[in-house]
Every structure is written in structure tokens, then in C-alpha cells.
BAKOL-785362 format. One line per field, with one value per residue (C-alpha): residue number from 1; residue in one letter; x, y, z. Coordinates in Angstrom, 1 decimal, decimal comma. Layout:
BAKOL-785362
num = NUM; ...;
residuo = A; ...;
xx = X; ...;
yy = Y; ...;
zz = Z; ...;
***
This chain:
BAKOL-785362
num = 1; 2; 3; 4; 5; 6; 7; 8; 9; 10; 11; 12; 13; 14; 15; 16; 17; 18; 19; 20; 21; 22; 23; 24; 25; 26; 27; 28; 29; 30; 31; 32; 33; 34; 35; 36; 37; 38; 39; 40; 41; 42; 43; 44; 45; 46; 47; 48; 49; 50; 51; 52; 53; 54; 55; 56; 57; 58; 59; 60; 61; 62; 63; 64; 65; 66; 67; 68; 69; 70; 71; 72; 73; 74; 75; 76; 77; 78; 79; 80; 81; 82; 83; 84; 85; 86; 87; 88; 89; 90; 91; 92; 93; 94; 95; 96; 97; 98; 99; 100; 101; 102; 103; 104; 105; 106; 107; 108; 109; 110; 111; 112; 113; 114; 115; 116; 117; 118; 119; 120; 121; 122; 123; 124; 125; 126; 127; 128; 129; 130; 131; 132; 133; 134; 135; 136; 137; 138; 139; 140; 141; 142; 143; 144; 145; 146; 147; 148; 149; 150; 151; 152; 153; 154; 155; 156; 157; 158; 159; 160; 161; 162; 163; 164; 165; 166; 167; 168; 169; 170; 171; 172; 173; 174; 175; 176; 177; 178; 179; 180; 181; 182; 183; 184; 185; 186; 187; 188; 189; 190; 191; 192; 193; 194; 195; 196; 197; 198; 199; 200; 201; 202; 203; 204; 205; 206; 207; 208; 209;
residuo = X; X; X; X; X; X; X; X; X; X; X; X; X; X; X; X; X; X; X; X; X; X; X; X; X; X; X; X; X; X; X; X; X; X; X; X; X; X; X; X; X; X; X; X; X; X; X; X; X; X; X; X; X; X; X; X; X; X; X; X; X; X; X; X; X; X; X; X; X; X; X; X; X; X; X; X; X; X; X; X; X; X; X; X; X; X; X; X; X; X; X; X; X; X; X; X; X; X; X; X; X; X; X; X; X; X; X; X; X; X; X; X; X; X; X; X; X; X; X; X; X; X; X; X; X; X; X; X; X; X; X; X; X; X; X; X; X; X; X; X; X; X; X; X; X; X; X; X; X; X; X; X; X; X; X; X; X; X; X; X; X; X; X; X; X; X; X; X; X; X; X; X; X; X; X; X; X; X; X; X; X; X; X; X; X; X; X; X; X; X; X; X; X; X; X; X; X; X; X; X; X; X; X; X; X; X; X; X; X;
xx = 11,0; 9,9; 9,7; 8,2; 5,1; 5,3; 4,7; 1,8; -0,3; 0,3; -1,1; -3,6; -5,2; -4,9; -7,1; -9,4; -9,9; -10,0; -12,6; -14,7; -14,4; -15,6; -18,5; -19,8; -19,2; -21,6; -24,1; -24,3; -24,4; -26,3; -28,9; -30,6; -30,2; -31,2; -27,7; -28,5; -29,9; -29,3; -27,7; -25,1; -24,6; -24,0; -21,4; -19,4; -19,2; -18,2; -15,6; -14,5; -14,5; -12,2; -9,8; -6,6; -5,8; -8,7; -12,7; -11,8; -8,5; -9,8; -11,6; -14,7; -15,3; -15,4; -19,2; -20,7; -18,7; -20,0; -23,4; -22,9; -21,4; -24,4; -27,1; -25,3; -25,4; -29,3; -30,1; -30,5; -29,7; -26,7; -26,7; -26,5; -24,3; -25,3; -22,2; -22,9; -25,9; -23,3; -20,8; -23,1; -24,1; -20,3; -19,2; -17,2; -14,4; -14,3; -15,2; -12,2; -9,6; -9,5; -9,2; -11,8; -11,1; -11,4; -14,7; -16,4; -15,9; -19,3; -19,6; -18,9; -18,3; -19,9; -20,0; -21,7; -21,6; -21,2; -22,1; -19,1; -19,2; -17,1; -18,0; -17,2; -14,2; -10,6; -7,8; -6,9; -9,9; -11,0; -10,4; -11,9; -14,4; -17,0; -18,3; -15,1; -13,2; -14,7; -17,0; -15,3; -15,6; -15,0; -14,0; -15,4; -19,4; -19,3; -17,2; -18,0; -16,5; -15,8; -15,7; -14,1; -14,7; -15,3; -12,0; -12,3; -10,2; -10,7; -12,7; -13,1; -13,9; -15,8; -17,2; -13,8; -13,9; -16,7; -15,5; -12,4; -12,1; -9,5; -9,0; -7,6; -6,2; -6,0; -6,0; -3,2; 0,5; -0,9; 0,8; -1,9; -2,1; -5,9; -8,1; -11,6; -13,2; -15,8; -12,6; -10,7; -12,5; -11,1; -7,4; -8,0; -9,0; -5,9; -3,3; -5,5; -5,0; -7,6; -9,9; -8,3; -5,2; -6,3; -5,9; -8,2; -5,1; -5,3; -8,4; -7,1; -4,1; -4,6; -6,5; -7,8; -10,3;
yy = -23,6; -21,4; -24,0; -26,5; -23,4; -23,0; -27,2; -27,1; -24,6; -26,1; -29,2; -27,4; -25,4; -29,1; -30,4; -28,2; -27,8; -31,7; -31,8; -29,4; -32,0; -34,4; -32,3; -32,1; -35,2; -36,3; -34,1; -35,7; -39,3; -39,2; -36,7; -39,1; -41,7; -39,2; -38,3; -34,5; -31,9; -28,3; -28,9; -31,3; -28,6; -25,5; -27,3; -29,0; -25,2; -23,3; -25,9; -25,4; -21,9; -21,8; -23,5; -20,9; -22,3; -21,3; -23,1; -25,3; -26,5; -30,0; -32,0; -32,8; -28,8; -28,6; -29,8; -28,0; -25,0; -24,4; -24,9; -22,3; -20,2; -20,9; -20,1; -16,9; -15,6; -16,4; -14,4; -17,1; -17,5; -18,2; -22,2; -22,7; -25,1; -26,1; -27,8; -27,5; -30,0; -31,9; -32,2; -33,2; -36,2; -37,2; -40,7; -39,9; -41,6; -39,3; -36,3; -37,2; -37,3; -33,7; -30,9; -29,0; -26,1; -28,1; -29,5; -26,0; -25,1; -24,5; -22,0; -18,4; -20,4; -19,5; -17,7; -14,6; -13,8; -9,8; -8,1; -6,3; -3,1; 0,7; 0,7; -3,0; -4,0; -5,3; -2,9; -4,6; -5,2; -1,7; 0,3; 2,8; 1,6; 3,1; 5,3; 6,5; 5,1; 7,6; 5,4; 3,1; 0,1; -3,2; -6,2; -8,8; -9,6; -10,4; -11,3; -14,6; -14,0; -17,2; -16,7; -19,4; -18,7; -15,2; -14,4; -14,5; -17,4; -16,4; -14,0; -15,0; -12,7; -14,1; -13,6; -12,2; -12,1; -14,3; -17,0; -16,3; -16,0; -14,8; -15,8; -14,6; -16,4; -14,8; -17,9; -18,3; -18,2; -16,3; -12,4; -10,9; -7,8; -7,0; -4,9; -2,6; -3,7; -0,5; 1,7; 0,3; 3,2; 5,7; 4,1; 4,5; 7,2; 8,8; 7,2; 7,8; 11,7; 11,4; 8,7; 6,6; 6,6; 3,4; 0,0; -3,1; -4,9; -5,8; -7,5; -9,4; -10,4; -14,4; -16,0; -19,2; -20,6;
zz = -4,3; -6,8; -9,8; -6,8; -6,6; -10,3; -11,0; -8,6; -10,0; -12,8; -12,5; -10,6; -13,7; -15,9; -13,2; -13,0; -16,9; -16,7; -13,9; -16,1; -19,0; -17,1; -15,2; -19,3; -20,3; -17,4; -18,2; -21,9; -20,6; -18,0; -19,2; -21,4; -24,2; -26,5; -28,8; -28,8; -25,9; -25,5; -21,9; -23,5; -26,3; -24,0; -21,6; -24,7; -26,6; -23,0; -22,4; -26,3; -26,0; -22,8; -24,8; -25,1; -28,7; -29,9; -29,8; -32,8; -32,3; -30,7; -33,2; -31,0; -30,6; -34,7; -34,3; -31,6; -32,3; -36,2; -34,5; -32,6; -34,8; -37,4; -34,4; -33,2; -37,2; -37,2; -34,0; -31,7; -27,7; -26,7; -24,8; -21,2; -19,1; -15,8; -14,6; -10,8; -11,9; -13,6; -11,4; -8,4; -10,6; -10,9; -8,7; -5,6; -6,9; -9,6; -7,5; -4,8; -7,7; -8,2; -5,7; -3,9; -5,5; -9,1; -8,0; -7,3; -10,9; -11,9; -9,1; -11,0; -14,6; -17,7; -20,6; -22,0; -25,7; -26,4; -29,7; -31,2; -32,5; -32,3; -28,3; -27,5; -30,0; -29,3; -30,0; -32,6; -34,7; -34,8; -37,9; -40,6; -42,4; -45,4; -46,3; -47,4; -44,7; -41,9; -39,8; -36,9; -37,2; -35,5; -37,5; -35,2; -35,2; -31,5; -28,4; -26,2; -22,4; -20,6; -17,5; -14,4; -10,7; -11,8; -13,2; -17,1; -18,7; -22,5; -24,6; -28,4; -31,2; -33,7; -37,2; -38,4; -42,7; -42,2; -39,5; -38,5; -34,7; -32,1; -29,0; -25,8; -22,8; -19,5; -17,2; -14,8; -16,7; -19,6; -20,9; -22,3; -21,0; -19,9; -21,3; -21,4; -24,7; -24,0; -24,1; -27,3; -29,4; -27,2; -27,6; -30,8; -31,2; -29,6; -31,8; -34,9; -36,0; -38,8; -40,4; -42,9; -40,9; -39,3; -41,5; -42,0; -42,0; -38,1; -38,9; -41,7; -39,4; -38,2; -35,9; -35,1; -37,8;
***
């Protein structure tokens, strides 16, 4: 019975991701016969970044992704994604091949891109940094929340030596423990017993690229 609950959520969470796919790639075809709009853009780099392997690991996300990236690094908004608009533009037959729960998606979906820094950082970014190794410092430029019927799904950290990025998974089946990034510095703070103590080393340490 257990494995029988197990299967079904599951296939479940696949559905749902796959409705989302298809809620964007309706928004992109039937938006306009124009190849590029900033709708299409925002719903292909939220459904990238809810990918738990990282934004990039699919090759269609290498495109809007670096995009995003190159805006983020020049100051510019984050993009939107409708989806509730795109999903109530879906056919019925594709609407009644996923579950109710899959086709309310949009509702409480989204992302929200964070700046990093010593009060908002991961754990495991944070570190001693000049002058002289005594200021905090987080070794991410920013954090992008994504967020699905309210519960947050992923959180990448970006700008990482340059373009590195981590990513996060909390969606259903996922171990990461959850945590405050507002209350990283204060963690810490309380395992570090003097500046220089803490190592740059955890920001050098992987990632998805």
C-alpha cells in the first residue's frame, strides 16, 4: 500500500510539471506569430528554473536562461509568467488529461528573484571575505525562489565565480532540509569563532553551470 501511495504521487508531481510545460508552451504558440515576447520568455525561464537539476541542464533552457542571467547582471526586471492565461487557452482534451489539481498550477506559481548578500545567503555560500578577510560575505549575486501552489519547489543561487549556479529542490520526495536564508549569517556566525576562520572554499564547491 505504501509503494501503491508512493507511485501515485509520483506520477502526480510528473503531471503536474508536464501540465506546466504545456501551459508555456501554449502561451508561446498561441501568443503570436512573432518568434520572441517577454510572456513566452518569463514562463520558459520559471519552468527552467523549477527544474531540480539545475535551470540549464535541458538544452531548450540554455537560451532563455543566459538571457536571463545577462539581464539580471545589467539591472533589469525580472520576467513574468502568466500561466493561469495560459492554461485557460489550452484544448479540453489537453486540459482533461491531467488532474485538477495539475491544472490549477498557475494558481500560487511563480518566481521571485532575491539579491544575495551577508543577510540573505545560503549557509553554504557565506564566508570571509576582504578587506583582510573580516567582512561577511555571500558568494552568490542573487537567489531566484520558485515557488508552486505556494510551497517553494526550488531556489537557485546564481552568479557563483561568475555564473555558476546552485540549485535547491524542495518539491515533494526531496531531503533538503529547509532553511531561513535571512538567518544563515547568524548560523554562521555561531560556528565561526573569529573572521578568517570561515573558507571561500564552499563557494568554490560545484554546482550546476
Amino acid at each position: 500500500m505504501a509503494k501503491t501511495i508512493i507511485d501515485e504521487n509520483v506520477r502526480s508531481q510528473k503531471l503536474d510539471r508536464k501540465f506546466l510545460w504545456v501551459a508555456a508552451s501554449g502561451a508561446i504558440s498561441i501568443a503570436s506569430p512573432s518568434p520572441v515576447f517577454a510572456d513566452d520568455w518569463g514562463c520558459q525561464v520559471l519552468l527552467c528554473l523549477a527544474d531540480p537539476r539545475g535551470p540549464e541542464t535541458e538544452s531548450e533552457c540554455k537560451p532563455p536562461i543566459e538571457k536571463l542571467w545577462n539581464a539580471l547582471e545589467h539591472g533589469k526586471s525580472f520576467p513574468t509568467c502568466d500561466l493561469n492565461s495560459s492554461a485557460a487557452n489550452l484544448s479540453p482534451d489537453v486540459r482533461s488529461s491531467v488532474p485538477a489539481s495539475a491544472r490549477n498550477a498557475g494558481q500560487g506559481t511563480g518566481a521571485q528573484n532575491v539579491g544575495a548578500g551577508p543577510n540573505y545567503c545560503s549557509p553554504n555560500l557565506l564566508f570571509w571575505g576582504p578587506p583582510e578577510q573580516s567582512m561577511l560575505t555571500c558568494g552568490a549575486r542573487g537567489a531566484i525562489n520558485v515557488t508552486i501552489d505556494n510551497h517553494i519547489f526550488t531556489r537557485v543561487w546564481w552568479g557563483i565565480n561568475g555564473k555558476t549556479t546552485v540549485t535547491e529542490f524542495y518539491g515533494q520526495g526531496s531531503t533538503t532540509v529547509p532553511y531561513d536564508p535571512a538567518s544563515s549569517a547568524q548560523q554562521f556566525l555561531s560556528k565561526t569563532d573569529a573572521p578568517g576562520s570561515g573558507s571561500a572554499t564552499a563557494v568554490d564547491s560545484g554546482g550546476n553551470h
